[in-house]
C-alpha positions in Angstrom: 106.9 98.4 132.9 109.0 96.7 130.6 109.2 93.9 132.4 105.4 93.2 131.1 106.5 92.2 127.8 107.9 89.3 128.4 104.5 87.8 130.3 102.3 85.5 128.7 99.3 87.2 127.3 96.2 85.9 128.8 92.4 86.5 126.6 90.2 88.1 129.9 87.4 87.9 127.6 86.4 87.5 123.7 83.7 88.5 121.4 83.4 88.2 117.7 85.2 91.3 116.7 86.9 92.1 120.1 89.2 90.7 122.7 90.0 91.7 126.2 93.3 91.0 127.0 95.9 90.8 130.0 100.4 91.4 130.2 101.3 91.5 133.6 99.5 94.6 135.0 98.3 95.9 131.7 95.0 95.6 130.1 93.9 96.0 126.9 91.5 95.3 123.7 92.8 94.1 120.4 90.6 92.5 117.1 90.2 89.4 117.4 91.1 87.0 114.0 94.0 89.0 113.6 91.8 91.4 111.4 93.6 94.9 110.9 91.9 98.5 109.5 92.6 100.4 106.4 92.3 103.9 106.5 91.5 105.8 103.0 93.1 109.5 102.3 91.3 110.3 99.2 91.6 113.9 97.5 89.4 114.3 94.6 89.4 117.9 92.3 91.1 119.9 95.3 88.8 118.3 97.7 89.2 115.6 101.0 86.6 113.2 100.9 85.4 112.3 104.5 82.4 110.5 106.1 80.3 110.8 108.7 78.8 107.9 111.0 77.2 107.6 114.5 79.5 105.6 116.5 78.0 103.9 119.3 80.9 103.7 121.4 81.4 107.5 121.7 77.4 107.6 121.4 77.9 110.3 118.9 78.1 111.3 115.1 82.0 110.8 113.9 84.2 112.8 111.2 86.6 110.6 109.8 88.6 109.4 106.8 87.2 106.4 104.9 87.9 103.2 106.4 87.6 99.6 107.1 88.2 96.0 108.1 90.9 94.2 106.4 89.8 90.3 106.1 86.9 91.2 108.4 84.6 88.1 106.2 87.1 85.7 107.2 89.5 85.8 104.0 93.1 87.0 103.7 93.1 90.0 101.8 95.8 92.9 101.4 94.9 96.3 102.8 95.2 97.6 99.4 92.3 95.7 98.3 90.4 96.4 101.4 90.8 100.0 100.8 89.3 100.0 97.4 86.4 98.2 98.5 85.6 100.1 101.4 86.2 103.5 99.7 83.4 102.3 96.8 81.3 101.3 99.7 81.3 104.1 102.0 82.1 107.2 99.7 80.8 106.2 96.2 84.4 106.3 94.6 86.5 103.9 93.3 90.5 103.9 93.2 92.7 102.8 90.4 95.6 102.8 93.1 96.4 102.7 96.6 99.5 103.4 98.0 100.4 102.5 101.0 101.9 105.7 103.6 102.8 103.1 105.9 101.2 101.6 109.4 99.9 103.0 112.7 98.6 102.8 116.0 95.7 105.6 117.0 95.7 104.2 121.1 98.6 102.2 122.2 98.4 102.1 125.7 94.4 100.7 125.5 94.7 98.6 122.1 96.8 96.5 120.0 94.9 97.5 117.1 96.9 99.6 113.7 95.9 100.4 110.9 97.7 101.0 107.4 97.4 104.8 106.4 96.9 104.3 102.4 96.1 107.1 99.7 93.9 106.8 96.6 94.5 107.7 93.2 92.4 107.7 90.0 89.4 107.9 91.8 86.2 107.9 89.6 82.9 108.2 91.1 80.5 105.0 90.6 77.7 105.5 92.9 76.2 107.9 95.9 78.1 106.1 98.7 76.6 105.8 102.6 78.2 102.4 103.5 76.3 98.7 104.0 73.0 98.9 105.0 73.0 99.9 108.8 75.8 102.3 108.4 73.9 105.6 107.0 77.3 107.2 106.4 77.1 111.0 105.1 79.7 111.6 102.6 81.2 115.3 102.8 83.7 116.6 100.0 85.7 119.6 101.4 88.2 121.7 99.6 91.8 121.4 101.3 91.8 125.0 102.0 88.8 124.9 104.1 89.2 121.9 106.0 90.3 123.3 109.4 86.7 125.5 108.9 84.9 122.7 108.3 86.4 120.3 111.6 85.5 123.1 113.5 81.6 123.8 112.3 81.2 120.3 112.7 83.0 120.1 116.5 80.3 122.8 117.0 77.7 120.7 115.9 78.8 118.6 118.5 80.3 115.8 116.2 83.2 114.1 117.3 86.4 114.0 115.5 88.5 111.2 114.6 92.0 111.4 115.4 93.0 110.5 111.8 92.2 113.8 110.7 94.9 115.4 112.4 96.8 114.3 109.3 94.8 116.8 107.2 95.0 119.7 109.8 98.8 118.8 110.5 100.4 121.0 107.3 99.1 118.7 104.5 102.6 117.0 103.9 100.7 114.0 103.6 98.8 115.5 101.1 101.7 115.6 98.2 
């Protein structure tokens, strides 16, 4: 397979926010613009904040950590400050500081696409949260203790779970 990576990379197909690509034998999807994600671990009083969203891909409601596009109107703009907006606009809170846990990939063998894990600090709540209009995000607050609990009432529910949240059911190092 290795021998892949040294192929030309050819665009199979591209949308606005999307690109299907082609190395060799593989195929895959990355962003197109070169736009990246930031995904938000926010703890507030003893509890997680997480949101809920219907995701059309997976035609289904979604539990996951804040997150968004970094640079997604067309600017350059550090994940830091992506973060803070996109916390204030999904959850309602706004963090004094970000810092940066470092970067990831949640699919590798289907898309290019990483994200940088950050964590927020001094967070103040300005408003109720729920996203952009269109996005009718549910905001949940859940005590550390009882998040396992929680990921499972909602998997019962039939609400799928992001694989971000592994982070929060993996021993809470990430936590400290």
């Amino acid at each position: 397979m290795r021998d892949d990576m040294d192929l030309p990379e050819e665009v199979v197909w591209e949308g606005r926010f999307i690109a299907a690509k082609r190395r060799g034998k593989w195929e895959y999807v990355s962003r197109t613009r070169n736009i990246s994600a930031a995904v938000i671990l926010a703890v507030h009083e003893g509890e997680v904040i997480l949101v809920e969203q219907y995701r059309v891909p997976i035609r289904a409601q979604c539990l996951e950590l804040p997150a968004g596009l970094v640079g997604d109107d067309g600017e350059a703009e550090e994940a830091e400050t992506a973060a803070i907006r996109e916390l204030e606009e999904e959850t309602g809170y706004r963090a004094e500081h970000m810092e940066v846990l470092g970067r990831f990939h949640a699919s590798p063998g289907m898309s290019s696409e990483g994200f940088t894990l950050l964590k927020a600090t001094g967070l103040t709540r300005v408003g109720e949260g729920g996203g952009v209009e269109g996005e009718d995000i549910i905001v949940h607050h859940v005590p550390l203790a009882e998040v396992p609990a929680f990921v499972e009432k909602k998997r019962a529910e039939g609400c799928a779970m992001d694989v971000k949240l592994l982070l929060l059911l993996g021993g809470g190092g990430w936590l400290k």
